[in-house]
Structure formats: C-alpha cells, structure tokens
C-alpha positions in Angstrom: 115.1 90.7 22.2 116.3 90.5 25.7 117.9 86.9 26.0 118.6 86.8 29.9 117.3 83.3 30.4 120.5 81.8 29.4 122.5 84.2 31.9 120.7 82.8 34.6 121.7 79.5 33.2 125.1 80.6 33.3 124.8 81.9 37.0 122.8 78.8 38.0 125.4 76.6 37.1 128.0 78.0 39.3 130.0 80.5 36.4 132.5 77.5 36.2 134.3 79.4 33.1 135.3 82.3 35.7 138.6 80.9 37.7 138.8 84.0 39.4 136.1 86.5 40.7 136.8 89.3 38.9 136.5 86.6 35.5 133.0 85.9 36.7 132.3 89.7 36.7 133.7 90.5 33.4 131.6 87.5 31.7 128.6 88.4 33.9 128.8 91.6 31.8 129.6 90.1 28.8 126.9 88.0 28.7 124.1 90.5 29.8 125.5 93.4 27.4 125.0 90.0 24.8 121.5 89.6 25.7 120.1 93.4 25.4 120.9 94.7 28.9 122.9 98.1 27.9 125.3 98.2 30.9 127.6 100.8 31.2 129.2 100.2 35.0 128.7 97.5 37.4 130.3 97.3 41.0 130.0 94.2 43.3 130.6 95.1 46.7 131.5 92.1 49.2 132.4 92.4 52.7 135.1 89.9 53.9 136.7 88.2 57.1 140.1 90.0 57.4 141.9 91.9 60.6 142.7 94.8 58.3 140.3 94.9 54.8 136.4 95.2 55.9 135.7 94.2 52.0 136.3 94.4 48.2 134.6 96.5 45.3 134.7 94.6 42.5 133.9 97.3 39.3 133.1 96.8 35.7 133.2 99.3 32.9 132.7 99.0 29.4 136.1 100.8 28.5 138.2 99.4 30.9 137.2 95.8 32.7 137.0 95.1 36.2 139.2 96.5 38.6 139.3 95.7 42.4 139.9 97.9 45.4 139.9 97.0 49.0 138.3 99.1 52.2 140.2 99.6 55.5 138.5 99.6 58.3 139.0 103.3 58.7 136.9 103.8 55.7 133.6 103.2 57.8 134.5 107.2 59.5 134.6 108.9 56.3 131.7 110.8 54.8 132.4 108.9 51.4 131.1 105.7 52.7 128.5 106.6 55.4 126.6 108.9 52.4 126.9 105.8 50.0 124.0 104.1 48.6 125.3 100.8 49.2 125.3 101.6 53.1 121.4 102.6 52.5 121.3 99.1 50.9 123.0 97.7 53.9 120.6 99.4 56.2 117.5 98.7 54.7 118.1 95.4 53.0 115.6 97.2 50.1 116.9 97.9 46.1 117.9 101.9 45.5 117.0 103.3 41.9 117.7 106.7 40.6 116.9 107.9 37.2 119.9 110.0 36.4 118.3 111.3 33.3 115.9 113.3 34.9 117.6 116.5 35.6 114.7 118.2 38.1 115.6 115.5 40.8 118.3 116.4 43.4 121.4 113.5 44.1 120.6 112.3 47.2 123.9 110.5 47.3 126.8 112.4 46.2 128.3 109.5 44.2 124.9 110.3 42.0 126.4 113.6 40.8 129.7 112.0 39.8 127.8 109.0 37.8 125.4 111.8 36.2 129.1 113.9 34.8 130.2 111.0 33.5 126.8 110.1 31.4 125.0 107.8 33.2 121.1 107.9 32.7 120.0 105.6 35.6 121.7 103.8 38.7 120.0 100.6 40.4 121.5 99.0 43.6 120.2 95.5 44.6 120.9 94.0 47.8 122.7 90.4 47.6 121.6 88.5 50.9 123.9 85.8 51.9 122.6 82.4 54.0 124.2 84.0 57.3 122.4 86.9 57.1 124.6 89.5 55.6 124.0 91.9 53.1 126.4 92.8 50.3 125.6 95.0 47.0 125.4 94.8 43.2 125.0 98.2 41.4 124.5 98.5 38.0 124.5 101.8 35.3 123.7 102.9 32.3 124.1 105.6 29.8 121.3 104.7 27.4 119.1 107.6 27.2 115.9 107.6 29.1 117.5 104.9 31.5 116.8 101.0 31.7 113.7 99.7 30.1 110.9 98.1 32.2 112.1 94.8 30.4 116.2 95.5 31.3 115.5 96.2 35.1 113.8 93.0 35.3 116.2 90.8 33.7 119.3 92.7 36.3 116.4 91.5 38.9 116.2 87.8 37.5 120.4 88.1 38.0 120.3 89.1 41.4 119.6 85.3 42.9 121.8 83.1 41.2 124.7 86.0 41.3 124.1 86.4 45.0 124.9 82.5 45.8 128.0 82.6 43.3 129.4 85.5 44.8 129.0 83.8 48.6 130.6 80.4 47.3 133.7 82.8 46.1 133.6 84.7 49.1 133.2 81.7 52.0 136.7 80.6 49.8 138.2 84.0 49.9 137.8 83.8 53.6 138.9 80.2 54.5 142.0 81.4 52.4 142.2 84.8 54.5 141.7 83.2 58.3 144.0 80.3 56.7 146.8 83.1 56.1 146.5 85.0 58.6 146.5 82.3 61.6 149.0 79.7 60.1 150.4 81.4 56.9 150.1 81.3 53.4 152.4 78.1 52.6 150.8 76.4 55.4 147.2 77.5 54.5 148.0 76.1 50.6 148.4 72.7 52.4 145.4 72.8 54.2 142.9 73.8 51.6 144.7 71.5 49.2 143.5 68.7 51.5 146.9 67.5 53.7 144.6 68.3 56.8 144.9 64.4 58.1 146.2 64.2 61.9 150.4 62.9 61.3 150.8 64.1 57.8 154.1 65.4 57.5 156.4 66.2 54.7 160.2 66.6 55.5 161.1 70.0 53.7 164.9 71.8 54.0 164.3 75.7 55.9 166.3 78.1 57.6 164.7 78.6 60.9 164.1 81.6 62.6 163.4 81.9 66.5 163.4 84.7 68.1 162.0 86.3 71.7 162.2 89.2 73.7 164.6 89.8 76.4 162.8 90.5 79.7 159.1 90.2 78.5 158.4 88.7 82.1 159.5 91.7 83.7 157.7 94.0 81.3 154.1 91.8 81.8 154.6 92.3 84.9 155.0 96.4 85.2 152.7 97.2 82.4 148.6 97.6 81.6 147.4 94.7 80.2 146.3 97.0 76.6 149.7 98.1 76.7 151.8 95.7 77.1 149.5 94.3 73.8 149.8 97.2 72.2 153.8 97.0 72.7 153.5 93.3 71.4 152.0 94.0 68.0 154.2 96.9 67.5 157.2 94.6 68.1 155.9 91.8 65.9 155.1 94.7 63.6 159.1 94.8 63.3 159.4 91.4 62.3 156.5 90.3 60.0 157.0 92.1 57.4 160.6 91.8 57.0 160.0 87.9 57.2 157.5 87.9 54.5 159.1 90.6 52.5 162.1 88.2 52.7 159.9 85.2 51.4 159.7 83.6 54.6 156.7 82.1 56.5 155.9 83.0 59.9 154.3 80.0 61.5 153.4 81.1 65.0 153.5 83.5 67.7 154.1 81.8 71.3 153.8 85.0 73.6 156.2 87.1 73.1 157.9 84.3 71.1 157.8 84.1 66.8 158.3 80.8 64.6 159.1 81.1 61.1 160.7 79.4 58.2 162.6 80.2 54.9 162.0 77.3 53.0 164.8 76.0 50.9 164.3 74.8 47.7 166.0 74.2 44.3 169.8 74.7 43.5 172.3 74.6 46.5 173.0 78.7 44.7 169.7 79.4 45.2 169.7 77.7 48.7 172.6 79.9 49.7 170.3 82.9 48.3 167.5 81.7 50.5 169.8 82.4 53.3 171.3 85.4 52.4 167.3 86.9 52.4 167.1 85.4 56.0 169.9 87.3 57.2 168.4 90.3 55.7 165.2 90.1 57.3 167.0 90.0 60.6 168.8 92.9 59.6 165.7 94.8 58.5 164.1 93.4 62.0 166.8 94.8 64.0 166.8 98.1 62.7 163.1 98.7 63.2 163.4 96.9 66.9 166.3 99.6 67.7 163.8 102.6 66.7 160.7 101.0 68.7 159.6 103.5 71.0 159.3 102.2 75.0 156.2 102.5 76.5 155.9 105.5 79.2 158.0 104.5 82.0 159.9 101.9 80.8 163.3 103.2 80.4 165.6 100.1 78.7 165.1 100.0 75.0 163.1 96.6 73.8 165.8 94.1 73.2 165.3 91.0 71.2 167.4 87.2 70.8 167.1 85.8 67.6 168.7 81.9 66.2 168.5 81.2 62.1 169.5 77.9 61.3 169.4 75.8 58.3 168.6 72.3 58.4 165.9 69.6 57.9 162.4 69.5 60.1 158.8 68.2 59.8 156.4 70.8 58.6 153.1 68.8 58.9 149.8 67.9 61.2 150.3 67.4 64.8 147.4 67.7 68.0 145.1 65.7 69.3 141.7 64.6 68.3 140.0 67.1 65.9 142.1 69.9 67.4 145.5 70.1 65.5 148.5 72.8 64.5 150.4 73.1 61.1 154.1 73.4 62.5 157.3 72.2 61.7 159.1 70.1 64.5 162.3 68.0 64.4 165.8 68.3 65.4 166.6 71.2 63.8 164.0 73.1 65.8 165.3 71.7 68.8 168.6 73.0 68.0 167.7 76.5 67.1 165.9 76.5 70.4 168.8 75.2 72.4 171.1 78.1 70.3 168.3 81.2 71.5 168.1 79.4 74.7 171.8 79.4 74.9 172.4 82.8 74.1 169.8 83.9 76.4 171.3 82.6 79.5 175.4 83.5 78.6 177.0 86.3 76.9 180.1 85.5 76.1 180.8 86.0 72.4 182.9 82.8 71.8 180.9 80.8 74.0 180.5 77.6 71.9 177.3 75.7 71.0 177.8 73.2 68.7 180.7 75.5 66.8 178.3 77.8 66.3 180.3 81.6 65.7 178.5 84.4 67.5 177.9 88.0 66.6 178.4 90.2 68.7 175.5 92.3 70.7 176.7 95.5 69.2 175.3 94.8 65.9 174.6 92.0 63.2 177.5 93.0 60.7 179.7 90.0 62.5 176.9 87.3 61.8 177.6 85.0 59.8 177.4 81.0 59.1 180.1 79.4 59.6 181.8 75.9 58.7 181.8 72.9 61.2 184.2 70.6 60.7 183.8 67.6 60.2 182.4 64.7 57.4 177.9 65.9 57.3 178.6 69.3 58.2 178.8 72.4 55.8 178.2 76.2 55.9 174.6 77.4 55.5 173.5 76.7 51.7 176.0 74.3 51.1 175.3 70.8 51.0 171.7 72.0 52.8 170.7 67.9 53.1 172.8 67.2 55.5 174.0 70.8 57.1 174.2 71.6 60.7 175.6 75.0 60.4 174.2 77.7 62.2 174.0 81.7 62.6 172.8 83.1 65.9 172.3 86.7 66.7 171.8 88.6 69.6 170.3 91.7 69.3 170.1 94.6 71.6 
C-alpha cells in the first residue's frame, strides 16, 4: 500500500536530513522505493548561473546512487541534447510518458532505446517550474513489468510540487555560491555568504601578494578591435588563473589589464615558507604559458607581462560606499607591491633598489628569489611572516 503521503511530508518540510543535493536525491529515492513506488532511475536536471556549465544532471540508480555531471555550453549544438526529452519538456512546459514495455511503439527519443536495452518498462518526465519562470526536469524509470501503476504515476505526480521548490532553494544557493566565486573568489565568497557582508568589516590575515599587468596594454587598446583586444585579454588572464588557483591562491580582481590575488598564509612559519614556494611556482607556470601566447594578427612584439609577489600583512575585508561595496584586501603591503610593479615598470636596471628588494632578471624567473633585509622586523619570505617586509619581484618578458 502506496505510502507517499509521508514523502511529501518529507519534501514539504524542506528535506533538512539532505546537507547536500545529491543527499536529498538519494533519500527522495529511498523514501519513495519505501513507500511502493518501484523506481529503477531517476535524473534531476537543473540549469544553473555559471560562465562555463549551463546545468547539472543529478542521476539515481538503484545499483549505484547518484552521480552528477555537468553540461558545457557547447552541449546545446549536439544532436544528444536537442533530440532529448527533457528539451521537449523545456519547450512545452507539458509531462513526457513513454511506456517502454510496449514493443509496437517506435522511440521517439533516442535515449528511449538505450533505457528500453537496459530493462526499463516505462519513462515519465515532469517539468519542475521555478518562481522565475524557468523550467527544469525530473525523469523517473522503471523496470517493473507492464510499467507504473495508475496509483505509482500519481504519487511521482504528488512529488513533483514540493520537490520542485526544494530543488530551487538548493539551486538559488548553488548560484549565489557560483556568481560569489566567480566575481570575488571562493575565499572571499565563503565570507560573504557566511554573513561578514557589513560595510568596514575587515580581518587582518598574513598573504603573499601578487600584482601583475601587462607591458604596453595602452598601445595595444589603442591599435586593436575592441573584440580582440577582449579576446587577447581573457586569453592572457587564461595564463594566469589557473596557475593561481592551481597554486591555492585567490584571485581577487581584475582592474583592466591589471590582476589582484593572494596566497594566504596560514599555520606553521614551514608551511608559510611552502605557501611561498607555490607562489613562485604559479608565476613560473604563468610565465611560461604568457611566452607561448599567440599575438593577435599584426601585432609583432610578443605580450610581455610585470609581475610583484610580496609577503606581508593587509586588510582583506568590506570597503565602498553606501550599499555598493568590494571584498579586497588593502593596507601597506599592497601599497608596496604596487610601488615594487610600479617601480619595475618605469626602470630596468637589474640592481636598481626598492626597498632592498633583489631583482630577477628579464631573461627568465630562475634568478627570483626572496631575499633577506637587514635589519631588526625584517626577514626573508616565510620566515618570521608577522612582521616581514621581504619581497620578490619579477619581470617578465
């Protein structure tokens, strides 16, 4: 005796014993395979906020649990997806069934064919309407013979409501955390949805800090198409950004042609000096890919980039005006890794001194290295990281 009531209980509530989305899913399934509903494979499909993933397919079988995959953009070319049921869904806004059991009936949708090999009897799809007027998809199978009973396809349809509404609360989350990464970073975005969103908080944290720009961008706005010179930005930030992250840094902004980031520093001064060591790396992974960037047609100079690393002490907080405000770091530190890329900009010389910093040369990053002021509150890089004021600063061609 079908027992579905308490599911929608469940659902109604909010699913508050799934922390994660896939969870819900697998005690969805749980739950309604408990209460008479023979379900053999469920998919969730959700589209999402994101530069580069349209959405996530959330699927459920018996044998193995959920597993999640996520779309390109691309995907929306292929003949896979346009010949899908869930983009009939999309398009009409109306449920899809098809009894696979019944042999004399062609598959309509190819995916029909590959559901039918593997024993399913019947296929449902159910549109899940969110508040803003998107559509997203549930699609459940079985392999009990003869399909879903009249009584099983009306409890999935007593599901479909409250599981719509749980699955837009999880997904209006999923994309405040992906617009949160992707304009301000994932540290940074932590913060925020944690709650330190108040105008002047700050905490004081220990980072190397990495500012870099590159040489002659005014000249090259100047000489090239608007789309291209974009086109040559992202592919030069393409350079960077990964190595950063990869690295475990944060990249905190992009000012033109102009990147922010941080390696925060935390724990023992060994692991500080580690920390470091990864930031150096990252430059060195940056550089390489910069020196194999291809120059837009007619632009003969390779792209050239300055870049300052510095370890010290800043303010990585809440700063604007009004309701208007940026998660940044600020502080003296910044100032000085400035000053050091602002420095090297302007001179060449390679003992040129800034504050005792040592210089590598342009040729290549293999001379860069921190080195020790002297003097009592100054130490190398990753030693005595509280009160350091050493500095690395490379120039790379």
């Amino acid at each position: 005796m079908s027992d579905i009531r308490s599911v929608v209980d469940w659902l109604t509530d909010g699913a508050g014993s799934g922390s994660l989305s896939e969870d819900v899913l697998a005690e969805l399934c749980r739950r309604m395979v408990d209460s008479g509903v023979p379900l053999w494979r469920v998919a969730v499909f959700v589209n999402t906020l994101h530069p580069d993933v349209i959405g996530r397919a959330f699927i459920w079988q018996a044998d193995t649990g959920v597993k999640i995959t996520e779309a390109q953009y691309d995907i929306l070319e292929t003949d896979e997806y346009q010949s899908s049921p869930v983009v009939a869904v999309y398009a009409t806004r109306q449920p899809i069934r098809r009894r696979l059991s019944d042999g004399g009936r062609p598959d309509d949708f190819p995916i029909m064919h590959e559901l039918r090999a593997e024993g399913a009897t019947d296929y449902v799809a159910f549109p899940l309407p969110f508040t803003d007027g998107t559509i997203h998809v549930a699609s459940w199978s079985t392999r009990q013979p003869g399909g879903f009973t009249t009584q099983q396809f009306a409890d999935l349809e007593s599901v479909i409501a409250p599981l719509t509404r749980v699955a837009e609360i999880r997904a209006l989350r999923r994309t405040a955390t992906n617009l949160l990464n992707t304009y301000v970073g994932r540290q940074a975005g932590e913060r925020i949805l944690a709650g330190k969103i108040r105008r002047g908080f700050v905490e004081e944290i220990r980072a190397v800090i990495w500012l870099s720009d590159m040489r002659g961008f005014t000249a090259l706005s100047e000489r090239l198409p608007p789309q291209e010179l974009v086109d040559l930005l992202n592919r030069y930030f393409d350079c960077q950004v990964p190595a950063i992250l990869g690295h475990g840094g944060e990249v905190l902004k992009f000012m033109g042609d102009g990147l922010l980031a941080i390696f925060p520093l935390t724990g023992s001064v060994d692991d500080a000096c580690q920390i470091c060591l990864r930031a150096l790396a990252s430059a060195r992974e940056a550089k390489a890919l910069i020196d194999a960037l291809s120059t837009p047609q007619g632009i003969e100079e390779p792209i050239r980039f300055g870049l300052a690393l510095h370890a010290g002490q800043v303010l990585y907080g809440n700063i604007g005006g009004g309701n208007r405000l940026d998660f940044t770091c600020i502080g003296p530190a910044v100032n000085l890794a400035a000053r050091i890329e602002q420095g090297r900009r302007e001179t060449r010389p390679v003992d040129r001194g800034v504050g005792g910093i040592r210089r590598a040369r342009s040729g290549g990053l293999h001379g860069a290295r921190p080195i020790r002021r002297r003097g009592p509150g100054h130490a190398a890089a990753g030693v005595r990281l509280d009160r350091a004021a050493a500095m690395t600063e490379l120039d790379l061609p």
